[in-house]
N, C-alpha and C positions, 0 to 999 in steps of 0.2 A: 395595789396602790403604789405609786411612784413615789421614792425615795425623796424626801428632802435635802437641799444642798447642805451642805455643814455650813455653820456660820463662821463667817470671814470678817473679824473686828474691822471698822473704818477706820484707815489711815489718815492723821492730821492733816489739813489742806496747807498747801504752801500760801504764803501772803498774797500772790498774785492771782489766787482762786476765789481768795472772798469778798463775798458781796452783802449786801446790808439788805435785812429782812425785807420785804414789800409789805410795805403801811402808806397808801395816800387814798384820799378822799375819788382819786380817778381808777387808782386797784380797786374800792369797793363797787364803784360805779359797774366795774366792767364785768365783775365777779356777779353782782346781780342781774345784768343784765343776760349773761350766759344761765342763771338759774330759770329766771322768768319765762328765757326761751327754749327753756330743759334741754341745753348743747350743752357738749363736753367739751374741754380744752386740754391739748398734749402737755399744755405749759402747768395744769394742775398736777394731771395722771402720769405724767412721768417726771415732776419734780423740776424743773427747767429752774438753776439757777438765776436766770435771766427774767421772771417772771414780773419782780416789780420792776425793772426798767421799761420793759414790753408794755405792757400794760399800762405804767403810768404815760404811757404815750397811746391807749388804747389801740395797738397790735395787743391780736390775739391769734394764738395758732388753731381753730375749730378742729377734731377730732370726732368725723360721722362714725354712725355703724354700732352706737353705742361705748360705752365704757368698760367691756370687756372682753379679751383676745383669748383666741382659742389657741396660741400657742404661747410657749413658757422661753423667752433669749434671757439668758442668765445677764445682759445690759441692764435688761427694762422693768421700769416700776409699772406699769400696767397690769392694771388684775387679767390671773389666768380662768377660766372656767367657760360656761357654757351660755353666750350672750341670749341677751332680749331678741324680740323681732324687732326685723325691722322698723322704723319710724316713719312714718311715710309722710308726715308734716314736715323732716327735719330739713328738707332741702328749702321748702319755705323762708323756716326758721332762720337760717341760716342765712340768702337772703335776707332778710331785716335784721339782722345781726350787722351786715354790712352798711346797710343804710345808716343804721342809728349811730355807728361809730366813726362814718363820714369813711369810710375806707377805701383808700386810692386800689391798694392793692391789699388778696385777703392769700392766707393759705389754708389747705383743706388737706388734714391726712385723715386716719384712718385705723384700725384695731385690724387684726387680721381676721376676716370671718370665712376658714377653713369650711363651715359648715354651710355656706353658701352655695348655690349651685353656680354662680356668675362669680364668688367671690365678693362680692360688694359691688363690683363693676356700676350695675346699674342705679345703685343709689351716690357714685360718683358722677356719672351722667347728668342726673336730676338736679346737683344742685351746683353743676356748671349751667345746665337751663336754665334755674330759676334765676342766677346771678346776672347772667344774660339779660335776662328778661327785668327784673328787679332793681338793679344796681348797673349798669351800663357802661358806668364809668372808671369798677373796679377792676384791673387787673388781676388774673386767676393762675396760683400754682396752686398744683396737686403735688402729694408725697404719697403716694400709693405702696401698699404690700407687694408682695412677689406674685400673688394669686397663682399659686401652686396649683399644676395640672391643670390650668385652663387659661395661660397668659395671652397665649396667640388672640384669643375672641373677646378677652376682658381689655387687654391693651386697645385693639383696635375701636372697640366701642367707646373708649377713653379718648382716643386719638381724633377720632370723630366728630369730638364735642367740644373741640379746640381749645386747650386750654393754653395759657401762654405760658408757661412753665411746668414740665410733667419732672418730680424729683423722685425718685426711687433709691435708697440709699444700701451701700455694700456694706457699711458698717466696719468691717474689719478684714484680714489679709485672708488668703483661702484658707491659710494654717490652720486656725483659729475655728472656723465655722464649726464644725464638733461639739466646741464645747460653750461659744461665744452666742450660737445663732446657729441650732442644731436643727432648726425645723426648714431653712432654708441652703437653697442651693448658687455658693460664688459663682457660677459661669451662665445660670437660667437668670440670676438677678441681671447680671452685664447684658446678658440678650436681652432680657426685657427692654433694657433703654436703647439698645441697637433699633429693637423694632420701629419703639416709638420714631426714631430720626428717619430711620426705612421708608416709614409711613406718611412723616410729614416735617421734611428738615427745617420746615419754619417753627418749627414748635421748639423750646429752648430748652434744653435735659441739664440734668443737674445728678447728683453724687453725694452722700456725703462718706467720711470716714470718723474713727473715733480710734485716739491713740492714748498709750499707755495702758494695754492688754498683757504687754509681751511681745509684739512684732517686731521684727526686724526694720533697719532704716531702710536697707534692701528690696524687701516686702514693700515696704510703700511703693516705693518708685518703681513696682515693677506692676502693682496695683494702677498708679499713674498711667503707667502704658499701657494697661489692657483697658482702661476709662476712655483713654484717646483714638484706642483701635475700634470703640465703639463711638466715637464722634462724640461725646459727653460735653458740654459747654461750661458747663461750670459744677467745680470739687469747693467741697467744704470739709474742713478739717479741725475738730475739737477733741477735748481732751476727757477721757471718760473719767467719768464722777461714779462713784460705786451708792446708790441707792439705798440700800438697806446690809445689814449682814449676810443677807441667803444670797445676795448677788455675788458679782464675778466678784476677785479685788481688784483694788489700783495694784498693776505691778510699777508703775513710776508716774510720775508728775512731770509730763515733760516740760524743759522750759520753756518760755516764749521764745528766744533767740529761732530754739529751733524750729519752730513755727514759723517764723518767718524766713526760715534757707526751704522750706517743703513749700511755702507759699511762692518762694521764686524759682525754686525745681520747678512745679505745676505751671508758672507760668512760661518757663523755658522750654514747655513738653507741649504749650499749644493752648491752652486749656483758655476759654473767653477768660473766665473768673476767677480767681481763687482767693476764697475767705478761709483764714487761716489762723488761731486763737485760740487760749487755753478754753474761751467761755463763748467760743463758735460753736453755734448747732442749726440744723438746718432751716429753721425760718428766722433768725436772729437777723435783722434787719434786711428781711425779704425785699421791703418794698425797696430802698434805697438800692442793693444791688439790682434789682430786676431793672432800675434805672442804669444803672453801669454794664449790664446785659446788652444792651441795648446799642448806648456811645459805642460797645467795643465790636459787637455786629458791623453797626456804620463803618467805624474807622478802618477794621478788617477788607470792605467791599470796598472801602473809597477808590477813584481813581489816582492811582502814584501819580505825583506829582513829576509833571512834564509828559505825563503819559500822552493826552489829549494832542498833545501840541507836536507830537512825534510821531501819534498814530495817522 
C-alpha cells in the first residue's frame, strides 16, 4: 500500500484570494440540473473557488469519464481509485445539459482513465458529436489528460471531431513534475499540443499554468518559450490553492501585480491570449475569452494597413 502524504496545515488566504461562499437560487438551479442528468462538474470535484460566480451565470465546467481518476497530482482534489464504466448516455446528457442552460459556449474536461484502452479519447469524440448534432450553436473546448502511451491516436481522433478549442494544461515548471504531477510527463504534454496545431492549426490550443509551488520567475519564462515553440495560442495563469492537508502546500501567494508583468511577458512572447490572476483557472470565463480568441486571430491576419495600396 502507498504511503500517505503527511499533512501540510492550510496557510491563511491573502485578502485578494477570498471569495463569498456560492448561495443563489441559479447555483441550486444548475447544481440540480447536473444531478438529474448524473454529470459531474470540475468546479465541484476539484473545489473551484470560482464556482458561485460560474454558476450564478450558469457556466459550468462538465467533467466526462466519471468522477474518479486513476492517478493521484498532489494539485488535485479529485478522488483517486478505480473508476465506473463507462457511461454511454453521458455524451447525450451532456448535450441537453447545454441546451437547457442556453449555452453559447460549453467546456468538457475529464478524470484521467489510465485504465482505458483509447484513454477516454472516444467518449470525447462522442459528446463533441452529440453537441454538434444537439446544440449547434454552442461553441466547444476540450481540456483533455495527457493520455499516456497512446497520445498520437487519441489526439488525432480528437483532432478529427473539431473542436474549437483543444486546452491541455502543463500545470507547473519541469522541476516540479516529480512531486507536483508525478504520473505525467513536461515535454509528451508540450508535444501533445504540438500535435493537435500539426494536425489542424485552425483549431485554437490553449495552456494553463498554476503558480506558487516553488518555481522559479525564470522557470516560467522559459515554460513561456517552450508554450510558443509549440505554437500554443492562448496561457492561463492562476494561483494554486492547496485543497486539503495531504495536498502539496502554498509555498507563496503570489501578488496580483505580478500576474500582470507574466500576463505582459506572455503577451510580448506571442501568445493570442493571456489570462493572468490570482483566481484564473482554465475555464474561468471560457466563453468571453474564446470571443477575444478570435478578434486577436482577425487582427493578427489583417491586412497592414496601406498594405493593399502598395501591393
Amino acid at each position: 500500500m502507498s504511503e500517505q502524504p503527511a499533512a501540510t496545515p492550510r496557510v491563511r488566504k491573502p485578502d485578494w484570494l477570498r471569495v463569498r461562499a456560492p448561495t443563489s437560487a441559479a447555483i441550486a438551479e444548475t447544481r440540480q440540473l447536473m444531478r438529474r442528468l448524473k454529470l459531474n462538474t470540475v468546479c465541484e470535484e476539484a473545489a473551484c473557488p470560482n464556482l458561485g460566480e460560474c454558476w450564478q451565470q450558469k457556466h459550468a465546467t462538465v467533467m466526462i469519464l466519471g468522477d474518479t481518476c486513476t492517478r493521484a497530482c498532489a494539485f488535485c482534489n479529485v478522488k483517486t481509485g478505480m473508476p465506473n464504466k463507462v457511461d454511454p448516455l453521458e455524451p447525450v446528457h451532456v448535450a441537453e445539459a447545454a441546451g437547457e442552460m442556453g449555452l453559447s459556449h460549453i467546456v468538457i474536461t475529464s478524470v484521467d482513465r489510465d485504465d482505458l484502452a483509447d484513454g477516454g479519447a472516444t467518449q470525447f469524440v462522442r459528446v463533441i458529436t452529440e453537441l454538434r448534432k444537439r446544440a449547434p450553436n454552442t461553441t466547444i473546448e476540450i481540456l483533455t489528460p495527457d493520455f499516456r502511451n497512446k497520445a498520437n491516436e487519441a489526439v488525432a481522433r480528437i483532432v478529427d471531431a473539431r473542436p474549437d478549442v483543444y486546452n491541455h494544461n502543463l500545470e507547473t515548471v519541469p522541476r516540479l513534475y516529480p512531486t507536483i504531477r508525478p504520473g505525467a510527463r513536461y515535454y509528451h504534454s508540450l508535444r501533445l499540443l504540438e500535435q493537435v496545431k500539426r494536425l489542424d492549426p485552425t483549431i485554437f490550443t490553449k495552456s494553463g499554468l498554476m503558480v506558487g509551488l516553488g518555481e522559479e520567475r525564470m522557470e516560467l519564462h522559459q515554460v513561456m518559450d517552450d508554450m510558443r515553440t509549440a505554437d500554443i495560442d492562448f496561457l492561463t495563469i492562476g494561483q494554486y490553492l492547496q485543497p486539503t492537508p495531504r495536498h502539496a502546500k502554498v509555498v507563496e501567494f503570489v501578488e496580483p501585480k505580478a500576474f500582470a508583468s507574466y500576463a505582459a511577458i506572455g503577451r510580448a512572447k506571442g501568445f493570442l491570449l493571456v489570462a493572468s490572476s490570482p483566481l484564473t483557472r482554465s475555464s474561468y470565463h471560457a466563453g468571453d475569452d474564446f470571443a477575444k480568441l478570435q478578434a486577436a486571430r482577425r487582427a493578427k491576419h489583417a491586412p497592414k494597413e496601406g498594405a493593399l495600396a502598395t501591393a
